[in-house]
DRENTI-536351 format. One record per residue: residue in one letter; x, y, z of N, C-alpha, C in turn. Coordinates in steps of 0.1 Angstrom, whole numbers, padded with zeros to 4 digits, always signed. Layout:
AXYZXYZXYZ;...
***
This chain:
X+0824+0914+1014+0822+0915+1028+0828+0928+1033;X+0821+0934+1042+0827+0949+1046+0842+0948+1056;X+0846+0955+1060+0857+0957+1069+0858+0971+1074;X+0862+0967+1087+0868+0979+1092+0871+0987+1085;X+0875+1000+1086+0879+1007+1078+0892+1014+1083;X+0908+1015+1080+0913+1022+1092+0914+1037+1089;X+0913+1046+1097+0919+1061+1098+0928+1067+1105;X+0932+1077+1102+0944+1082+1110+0938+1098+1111;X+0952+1102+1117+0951+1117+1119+0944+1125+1102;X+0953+1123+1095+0951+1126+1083+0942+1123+1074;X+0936+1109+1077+0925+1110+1069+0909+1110+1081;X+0912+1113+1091+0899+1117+1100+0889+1123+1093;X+0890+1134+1090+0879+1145+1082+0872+1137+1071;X+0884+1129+1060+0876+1130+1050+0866+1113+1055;X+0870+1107+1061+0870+1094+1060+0853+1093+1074;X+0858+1100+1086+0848+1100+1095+0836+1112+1098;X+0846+1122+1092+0833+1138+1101+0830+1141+1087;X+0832+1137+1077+0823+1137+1061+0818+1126+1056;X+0818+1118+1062+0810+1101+1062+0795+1107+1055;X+0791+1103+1044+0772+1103+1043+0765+1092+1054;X+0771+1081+1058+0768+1075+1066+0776+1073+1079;X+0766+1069+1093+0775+1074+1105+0788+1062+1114;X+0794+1070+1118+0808+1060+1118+0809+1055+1133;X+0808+1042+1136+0814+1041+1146+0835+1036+1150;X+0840+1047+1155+0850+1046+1159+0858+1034+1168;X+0864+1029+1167+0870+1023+1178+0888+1024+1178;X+0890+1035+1192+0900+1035+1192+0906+1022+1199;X+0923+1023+1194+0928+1009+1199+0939+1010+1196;X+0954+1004+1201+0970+1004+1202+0971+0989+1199;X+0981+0988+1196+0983+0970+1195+0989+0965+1205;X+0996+0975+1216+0995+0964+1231+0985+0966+1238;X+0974+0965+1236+0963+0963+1240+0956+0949+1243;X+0957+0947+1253+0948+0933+1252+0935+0930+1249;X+0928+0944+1259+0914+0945+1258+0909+0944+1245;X+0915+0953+1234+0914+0958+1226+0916+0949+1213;X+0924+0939+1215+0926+0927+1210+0911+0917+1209;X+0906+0914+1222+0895+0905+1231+0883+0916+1219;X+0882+0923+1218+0867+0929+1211+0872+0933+1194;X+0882+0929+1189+0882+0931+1172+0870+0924+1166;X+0870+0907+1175+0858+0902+1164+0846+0910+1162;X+0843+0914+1176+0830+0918+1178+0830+0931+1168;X+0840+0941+1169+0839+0953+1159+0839+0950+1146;X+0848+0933+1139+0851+0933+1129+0832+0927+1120;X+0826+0919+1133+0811+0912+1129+0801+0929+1126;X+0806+0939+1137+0795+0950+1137+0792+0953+1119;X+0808+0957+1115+0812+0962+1099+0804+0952+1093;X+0807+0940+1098+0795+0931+1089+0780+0936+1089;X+0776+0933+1100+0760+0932+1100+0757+0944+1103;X+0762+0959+1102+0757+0971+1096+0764+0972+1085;X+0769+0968+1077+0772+0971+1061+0762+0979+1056;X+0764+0992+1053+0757+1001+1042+0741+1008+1048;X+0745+1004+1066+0740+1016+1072+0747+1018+1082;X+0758+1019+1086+0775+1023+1095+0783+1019+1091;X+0792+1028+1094+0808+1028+1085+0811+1022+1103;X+0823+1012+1097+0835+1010+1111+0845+1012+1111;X+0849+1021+1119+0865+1026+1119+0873+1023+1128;X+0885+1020+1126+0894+1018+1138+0907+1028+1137;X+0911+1035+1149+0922+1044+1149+0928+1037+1159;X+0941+1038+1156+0953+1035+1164+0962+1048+1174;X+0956+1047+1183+0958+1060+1192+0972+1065+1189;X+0984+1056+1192+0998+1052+1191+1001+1058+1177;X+0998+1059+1168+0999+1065+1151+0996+1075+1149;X+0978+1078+1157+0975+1089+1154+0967+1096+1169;X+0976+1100+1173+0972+1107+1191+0963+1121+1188;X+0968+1125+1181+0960+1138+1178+0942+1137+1179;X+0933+1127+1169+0922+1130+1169+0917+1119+1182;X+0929+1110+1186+0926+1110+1202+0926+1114+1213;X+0936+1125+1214+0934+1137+1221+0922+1147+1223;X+0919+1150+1204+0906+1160+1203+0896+1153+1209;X+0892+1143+1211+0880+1138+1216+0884+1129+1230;X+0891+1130+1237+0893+1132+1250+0890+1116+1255;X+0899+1107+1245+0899+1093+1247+0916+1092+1254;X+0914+1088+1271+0925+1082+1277+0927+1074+1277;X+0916+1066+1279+0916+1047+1280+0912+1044+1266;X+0918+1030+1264+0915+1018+1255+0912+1008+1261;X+0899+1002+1255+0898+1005+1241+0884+1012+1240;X+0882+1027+1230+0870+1032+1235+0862+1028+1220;X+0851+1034+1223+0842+1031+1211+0831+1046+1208;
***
């Protein structure tokens, strides 16, 4: 069964903007409530696109940098 996938600053590149297949991101912090309220829904997406979208989750809080580059202030974005 698929899963999320997590990334960080360091593995961004190789993991999401070199993907053969296309990634949806979801940024997210763990005091997040919202962000809590929509894991199933991200964790079903990885399900029912398995092996035509990758799912990723970044933790802003760990890795601020490639949340910075793409100009995510609020959580939880997608």
């Amino acid at each position: 069964m698929a899963e999320p996938i997590e990334v960080n600053d360091d593995t961004w590149e190789e993991l999401v903007l070199n993907s053969e297949t296309p990634v949806m991101v979801d940024f997210w912090a763990e005091w997040c409530g919202p962000c809590k309220m929509i894991a199933p829904a991200v964790h079903d997406m990885a399900v029912d696109y398995d092996g035509q979208m990758q799912v990723a989750k970044l933790d802003v809080d760990a890795s601020p940098k490639v949340a910075m580059q793409y100009g995510v202030r609020s959580i939880p974005a997608l």
